[in-house]
DOMI-698085 format. One line per 4 residues: number of its first residue (from 0); their letters; for each residue x, y, z of C-alpha. Coordinates in steps of 0.25 Angstrom, whole numbers, plus 5000, padded with zeros to 4 digits. Each point is the difference from the previous one (the first is absolute). Layout:
N
NUM) a) X:Y:Z; ... $
//
This chain:
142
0) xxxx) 5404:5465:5241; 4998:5011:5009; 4989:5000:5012; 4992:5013:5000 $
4) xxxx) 4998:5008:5014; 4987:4995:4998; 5002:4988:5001; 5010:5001:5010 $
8) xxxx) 4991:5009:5010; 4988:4987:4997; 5008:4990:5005; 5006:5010:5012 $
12) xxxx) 4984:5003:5002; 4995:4985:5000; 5011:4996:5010; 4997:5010:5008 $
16) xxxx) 4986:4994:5002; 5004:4988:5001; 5010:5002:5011; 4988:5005:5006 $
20) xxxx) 4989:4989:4997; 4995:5000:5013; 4995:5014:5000; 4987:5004:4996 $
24) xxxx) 5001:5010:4987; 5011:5009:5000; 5000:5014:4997; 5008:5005:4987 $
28) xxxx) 5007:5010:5010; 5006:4989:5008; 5006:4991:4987; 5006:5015:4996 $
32) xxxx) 5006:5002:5010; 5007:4988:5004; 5004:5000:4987; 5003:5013:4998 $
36) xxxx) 4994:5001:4985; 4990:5011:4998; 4984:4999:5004; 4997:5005:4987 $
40) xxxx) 5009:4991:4991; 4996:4988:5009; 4984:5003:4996; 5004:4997:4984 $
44) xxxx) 5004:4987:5007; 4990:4996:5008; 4989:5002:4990; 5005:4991:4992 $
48) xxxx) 5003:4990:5007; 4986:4999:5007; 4995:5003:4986; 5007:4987:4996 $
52) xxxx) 4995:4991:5012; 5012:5000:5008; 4996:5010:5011; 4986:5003:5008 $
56) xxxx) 4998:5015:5002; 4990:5007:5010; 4999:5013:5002; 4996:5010:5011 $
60) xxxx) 5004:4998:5015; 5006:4988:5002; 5003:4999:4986; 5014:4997:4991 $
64) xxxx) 5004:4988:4994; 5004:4985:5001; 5002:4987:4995; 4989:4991:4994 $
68) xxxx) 5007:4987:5002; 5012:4995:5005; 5014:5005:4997; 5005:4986:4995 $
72) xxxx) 4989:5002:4987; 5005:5011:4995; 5011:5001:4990; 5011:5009:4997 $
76) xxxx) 4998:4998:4985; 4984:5002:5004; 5003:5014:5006; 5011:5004:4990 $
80) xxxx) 4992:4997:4988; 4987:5007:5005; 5009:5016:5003; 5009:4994:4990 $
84) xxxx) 4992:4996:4988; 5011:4990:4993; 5011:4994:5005; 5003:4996:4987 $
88) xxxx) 5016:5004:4996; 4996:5004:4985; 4986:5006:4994; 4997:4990:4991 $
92) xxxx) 4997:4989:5012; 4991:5010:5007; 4983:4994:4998; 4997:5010:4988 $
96) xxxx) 5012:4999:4992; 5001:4994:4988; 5012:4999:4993; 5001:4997:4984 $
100) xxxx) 5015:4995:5001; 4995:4988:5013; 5000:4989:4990; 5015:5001:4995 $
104) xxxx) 5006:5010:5012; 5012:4992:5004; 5000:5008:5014; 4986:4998:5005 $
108) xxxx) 5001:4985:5007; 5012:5008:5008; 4991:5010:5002; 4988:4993:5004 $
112) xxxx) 5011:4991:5010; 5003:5013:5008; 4986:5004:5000; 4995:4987:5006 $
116) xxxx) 5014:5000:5010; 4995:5015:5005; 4986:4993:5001; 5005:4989:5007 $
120) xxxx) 5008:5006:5009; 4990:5011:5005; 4989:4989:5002; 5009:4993:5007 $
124) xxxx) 5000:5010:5013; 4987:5002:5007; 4998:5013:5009; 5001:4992:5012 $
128) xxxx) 5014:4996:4995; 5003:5015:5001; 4992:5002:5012; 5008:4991:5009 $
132) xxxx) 5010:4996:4994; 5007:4991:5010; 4987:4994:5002; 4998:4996:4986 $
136) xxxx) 5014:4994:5001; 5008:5009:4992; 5015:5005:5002; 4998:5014:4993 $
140) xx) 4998:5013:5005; 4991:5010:4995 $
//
Protein backbone atom coordinates (compact mmCIF):
# COMPACT_ATOMS: atom_id res chain seq x y z
CA UNK A 1 0.00 0.00 0.00
CA UNK A 2 1.39 3.18 -0.88
CA UNK A 3 -0.18 6.72 0.81
CA UNK A 4 -0.60 9.34 -1.95
CA UNK A 5 1.04 13.07 -1.47
CA UNK A 6 -2.36 13.78 -1.06
CA UNK A 7 -2.95 12.12 1.49
CA UNK A 8 0.08 12.81 3.12
CA UNK A 9 -0.17 16.94 2.65
CA UNK A 10 -4.23 16.23 4.39
CA UNK A 11 -2.83 14.89 7.47
CA UNK A 12 0.30 17.53 7.34
CA UNK A 13 -2.77 20.13 6.74
CA UNK A 14 -5.11 18.99 9.57
CA UNK A 15 -2.13 18.93 12.10
CA UNK A 16 -1.30 21.86 11.25
CA UNK A 17 -4.71 23.45 12.36
CA UNK A 18 -4.75 21.53 14.98
CA UNK A 19 -1.47 22.47 16.64
CA UNK A 20 -3.07 25.64 16.06
CA UNK A 21 -6.82 25.22 17.64
CA UNK A 22 -6.73 28.04 19.62
CA UNK A 23 -6.47 30.45 16.59
CA UNK A 24 -9.39 31.83 14.93
CA UNK A 25 -9.39 30.72 11.04
CA UNK A 26 -6.11 30.30 9.57
CA UNK A 27 -5.13 31.59 6.19
CA UNK A 28 -4.02 28.81 3.61
CA UNK A 29 -0.84 30.96 3.04
CA UNK A 30 0.15 30.25 6.58
CA UNK A 31 -0.45 26.34 6.61
CA UNK A 32 1.81 26.48 3.11
CA UNK A 33 4.25 27.88 4.41
CA UNK A 34 4.87 26.20 7.55
CA UNK A 35 4.55 23.36 5.71
CA UNK A 36 6.41 24.17 2.73
CA UNK A 37 3.93 22.51 0.27
CA UNK A 38 2.45 24.69 -2.51
CA UNK A 39 -0.70 27.32 -2.01
CA UNK A 40 -2.16 25.89 -4.88
CA UNK A 41 -1.81 21.98 -4.28
CA UNK A 42 -2.90 22.73 -0.77
CA UNK A 43 -6.42 24.32 -2.32
CA UNK A 44 -7.33 20.60 -3.87
CA UNK A 45 -6.98 19.86 -0.27
CA UNK A 46 -8.77 21.90 1.42
CA UNK A 47 -11.87 21.76 -0.52
CA UNK A 48 -12.17 18.55 0.13
CA UNK A 49 -11.83 18.19 3.30
CA UNK A 50 -14.49 21.12 4.09
CA UNK A 51 -16.50 19.57 1.39
CA UNK A 52 -16.39 16.36 3.33
CA UNK A 53 -17.23 18.04 7.09
CA UNK A 54 -13.91 18.05 8.34
CA UNK A 55 -12.89 21.72 8.01
CA UNK A 56 -14.98 25.31 8.28
CA UNK A 57 -13.97 27.76 5.61
CA UNK A 58 -14.53 31.51 5.46
CA UNK A 59 -13.52 33.66 3.20
CA UNK A 60 -12.33 37.39 2.76
CA UNK A 61 -10.39 39.42 5.51
CA UNK A 62 -9.98 37.43 8.24
CA UNK A 63 -10.73 34.33 6.44
CA UNK A 64 -8.86 30.79 6.16
CA UNK A 65 -9.47 27.66 7.60
CA UNK A 66 -10.05 25.49 10.83
CA UNK A 67 -11.09 22.63 12.65
CA UNK A 68 -14.83 21.96 13.36
CA UNK A 69 -14.21 19.86 16.30
CA UNK A 70 -11.63 18.64 18.49
CA UNK A 71 -8.40 17.03 17.23
CA UNK A 72 -9.09 13.74 19.31
CA UNK A 73 -12.45 13.18 16.78
CA UNK A 74 -10.74 12.91 14.02
CA UNK A 75 -9.27 9.92 12.60
CA UNK A 76 -6.30 9.10 10.47
CA UNK A 77 -8.38 6.33 8.48
CA UNK A 78 -11.15 9.31 8.37
CA UNK A 79 -8.66 11.72 6.58
CA UNK A 80 -6.98 9.01 4.55
CA UNK A 81 -10.01 7.51 3.21
CA UNK A 82 -11.57 10.87 2.31
CA UNK A 83 -7.95 12.21 -0.17
CA UNK A 84 -7.60 8.64 -0.42
CA UNK A 85 -10.66 7.02 -1.62
CA UNK A 86 -9.79 3.08 -0.36
CA UNK A 87 -7.49 1.93 1.77
CA UNK A 88 -8.31 -1.37 0.66
CA UNK A 89 -4.84 -3.50 -0.38
CA UNK A 90 -6.69 -5.19 -3.55
CA UNK A 91 -9.76 -3.73 -6.11
CA UNK A 92 -12.00 -6.33 -5.30
CA UNK A 93 -12.63 -5.08 -1.39
CA UNK A 94 -13.02 -1.36 -2.63
CA UNK A 95 -17.29 -0.43 -2.10
CA UNK A 96 -18.17 -0.87 -5.90
CA UNK A 97 -16.44 -3.85 -6.68
CA UNK A 98 -17.80 -7.17 -7.19
CA UNK A 99 -15.99 -9.94 -7.95
CA UNK A 100 -17.34 -13.25 -9.57
CA UNK A 101 -14.57 -15.47 -8.13
CA UNK A 102 -15.49 -13.99 -3.89
CA UNK A 103 -17.34 -17.23 -3.28
CA UNK A 104 -14.43 -19.77 -3.82
CA UNK A 105 -11.19 -17.25 -4.04
CA UNK A 106 -9.00 -19.05 -1.53
CA UNK A 107 -7.13 -15.49 -1.06
CA UNK A 108 -9.93 -13.10 -0.12
CA UNK A 109 -10.35 -13.92 3.91
CA UNK A 110 -6.38 -13.00 3.83
CA UNK A 111 -7.21 -10.18 1.89
CA UNK A 112 -10.05 -8.88 3.68
CA UNK A 113 -7.71 -9.57 7.15
CA UNK A 114 -5.20 -6.93 5.94
CA UNK A 115 -7.82 -4.60 4.82
CA UNK A 116 -9.46 -4.54 8.27
CA UNK A 117 -5.46 -4.38 9.97
CA UNK A 118 -4.85 -1.16 7.70
CA UNK A 119 -8.37 -0.04 8.77
CA UNK A 120 -7.85 -0.75 12.14
CA UNK A 121 -4.68 0.76 12.53
CA UNK A 122 -5.38 4.13 10.86
CA UNK A 123 -8.58 4.50 13.10
CA UNK A 124 -6.79 3.77 15.76
CA UNK A 125 -4.58 7.27 15.85
CA UNK A 126 -6.62 10.33 16.00
CA UNK A 127 -5.14 13.75 14.87
CA UNK A 128 -4.64 14.78 18.27
CA UNK A 129 -2.33 11.84 18.72
CA UNK A 130 -0.34 13.50 15.91
CA UNK A 131 -0.80 16.87 17.03
CA UNK A 132 0.86 16.48 20.41
CA UNK A 133 2.08 13.47 20.50
CA UNK A 134 3.82 13.40 24.03
CA UNK A 135 0.53 14.59 25.18
CA UNK A 136 -1.41 11.84 23.89
CA UNK A 137 1.20 9.41 25.51
CA UNK A 138 2.84 8.20 22.67
CA UNK A 139 6.89 7.42 22.26
CA UNK A 140 7.20 8.11 18.45
CA UNK A 141 8.17 10.85 16.54
CA UNK A 142 6.74 12.23 13.55
Amino acid sequence: MMISTRGRYALRVMIDLAEHIGSSYIPLKDIAERQQISEKYLESIVKILVRNGLLDALRGKGGGYRLNRSPAEYTVGNILRLTEGSLAPVACLEEEAACERATYCRTLPMWQKLDRLVNDFFDGYSLADLAAPNLAGNDFVI
